[in-house]
Each structure stands twice: as C-alpha cells, then as structure tokens.
N, C-alpha and C positions, 0 to 999 in steps of 0.2 A: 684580521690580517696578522699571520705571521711576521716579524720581523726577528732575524737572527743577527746578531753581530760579533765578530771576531777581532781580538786585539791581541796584536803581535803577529799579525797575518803577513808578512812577509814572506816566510817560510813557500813557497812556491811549489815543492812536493807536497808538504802539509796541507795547505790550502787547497792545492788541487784534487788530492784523495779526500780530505775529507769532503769538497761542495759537491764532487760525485755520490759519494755515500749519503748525502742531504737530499741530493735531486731525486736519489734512487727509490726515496718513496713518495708514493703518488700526494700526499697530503701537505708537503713541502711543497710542492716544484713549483708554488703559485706566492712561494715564500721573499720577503726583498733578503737579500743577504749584503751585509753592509764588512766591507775589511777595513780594518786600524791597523796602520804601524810608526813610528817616530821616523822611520826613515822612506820619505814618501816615493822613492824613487823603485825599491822594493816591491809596491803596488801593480806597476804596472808589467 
C-alpha cells in the first residue's frame, strides 16, 4: 500500500494540482494520501 503524506498542505492551489497530477497515474489512485498543516482550519 502506497501511502503519501504532505506537510504544509494548506496551500489549496498546491494541493489541488498537485493530488490531480498523483491521481493522474494509474498506480497511485489506490494510494491513501494524508495533508498536514499547523493551521487546521486551512485543511478543510
């Protein structure tokens, strides 16, 4: 099992172009991908 994690994932542009470019190959997209940020509000 893949597991990817990212920290400092608040970034909302960032995070979103990059989990598109992660899904976009076939051997990921069964991957958990986990976001970290200090400001939890960011997350969501």
């Amino acid at each position: 099992m893949t597991k990817i994690s990212f920290l400092g994932a608040g970034s909302t542009v960032f995070a979103k172009n990059l989990m598109g470019d992660i899904l976009s190959y076939p051997e990921l997209q069964d991957a958990t991908i986990s976001l970290f940020d200090i400001d939890p509000a960011r997350l969501r």
